[in-house]
N, C-alpha and C positions, 0 to 999 in steps of 0.2 A: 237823401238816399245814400246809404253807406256799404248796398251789397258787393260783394266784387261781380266784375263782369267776368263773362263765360269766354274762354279763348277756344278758338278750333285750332286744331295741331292739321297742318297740312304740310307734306312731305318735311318730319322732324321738328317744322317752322311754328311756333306759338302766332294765328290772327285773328283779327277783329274783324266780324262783319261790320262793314259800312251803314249799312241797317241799324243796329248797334247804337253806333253812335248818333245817329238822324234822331231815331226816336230820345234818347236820351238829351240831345241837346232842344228837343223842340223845334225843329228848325226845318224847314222846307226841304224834302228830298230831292227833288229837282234843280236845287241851286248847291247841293253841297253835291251833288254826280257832276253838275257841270266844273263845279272846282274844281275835281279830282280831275277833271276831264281838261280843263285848261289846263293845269299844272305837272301834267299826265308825265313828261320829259323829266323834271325835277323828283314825283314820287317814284320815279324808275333807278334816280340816282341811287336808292336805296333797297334796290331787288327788284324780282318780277314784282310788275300788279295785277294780282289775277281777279277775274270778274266772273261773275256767273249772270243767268238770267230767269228771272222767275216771273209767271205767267201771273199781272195783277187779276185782284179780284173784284167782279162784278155780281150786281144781283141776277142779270139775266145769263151767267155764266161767260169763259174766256175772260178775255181784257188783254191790254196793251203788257207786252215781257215790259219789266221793269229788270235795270241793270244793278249789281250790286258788286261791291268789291268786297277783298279780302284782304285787309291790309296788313304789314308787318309791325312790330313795336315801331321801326322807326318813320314808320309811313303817319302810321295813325299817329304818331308827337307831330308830326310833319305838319299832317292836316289839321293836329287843334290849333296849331301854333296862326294857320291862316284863319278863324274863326272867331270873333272876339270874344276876350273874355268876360262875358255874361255869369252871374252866378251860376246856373246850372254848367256852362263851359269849362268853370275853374273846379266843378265839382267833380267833373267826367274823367278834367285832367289828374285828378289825385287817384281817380279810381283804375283808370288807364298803368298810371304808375305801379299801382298797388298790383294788378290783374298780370299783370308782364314779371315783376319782382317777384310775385308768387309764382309762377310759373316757371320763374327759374330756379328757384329756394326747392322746391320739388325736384324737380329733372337732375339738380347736382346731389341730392338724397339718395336716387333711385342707385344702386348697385351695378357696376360696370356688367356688362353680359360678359360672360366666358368664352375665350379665346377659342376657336377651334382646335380640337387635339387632333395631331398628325395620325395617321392611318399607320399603323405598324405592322 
C-alpha cells in the first residue's frame, strides 16, 4: 500500500489518529492503547497527548467508548519506534514519513497572511 496517510491539523499541529495506525499495522487495539498508556510520561516528553473517545459499535446498538489518540509527528515515530518492525510496520514507517514531509512541503508554500495595517 503506497497511499499517503490523512493528517488532522489540530490547533496549527499536523496528527495522526491512533486508529490510523492500529488498523494499518494489523495489530490489536487494545495492546497498542495500553502502550501508549504505559509509556503515556515519555509520549508527553514530546507535547500534549490528546485522546478522544468514541462510542464502539454494536449490533444491538451503544457499546463500550473506545479511547483514541491524536498523536504528533514525533509521538507517532515514538510509538512505531516501540512496535516491531513487521513488513506492514516498516511500511507505515515510510508512509508516516512521507504524510508529515508532505505536510510540511505544503504549509511552507502557502503565502504568509498580511500583517495587520495600523488604523489611521
Amino acid at each position: 500500500m503506497s497511499t499517503v496517510l490523512s493528517l488532522a491539523v489540530i490547533d496549527g499541529e499536523p496528527r495522526v489518529d491512533s486508529r490510523v495506525i492500529i488498523t494499518e499495522l494489523g495489530v490489536e487495539p487494545r495492546a497498542t492503547r495500553q502502550l501508549i498508556d504505559k509509556y503515556s510520561s515519555e509520549f508527553n516528553e514530546f507535547g500534549p497527548l490528546p485522546f478522544e473517545m468514541e462510542v464502539g459499535r454494536r449490533g444491538q446498538g451503544g457499546g463500550t467508548p473506545i479511547k483514541y489518540y491524536l498523536l504528533n509527528e514525533d509521538q507517532a515515530y515514538f510509538l512505531m519506534t516501540l512496535v516491531r518492525n513487521t513488513e506492514e510496520a516498516v511500511e507505515l514507517k515510510k508512509r508516516l514519513v512521507k504524510a508529515f514531509a508532505q505536510y510540511r512541503t505544503r504549509s511552507q508554500s502557502l503565502p504568509e497572511p498580511a500583517a495587520p495595517r495600523p488604523n489611521t
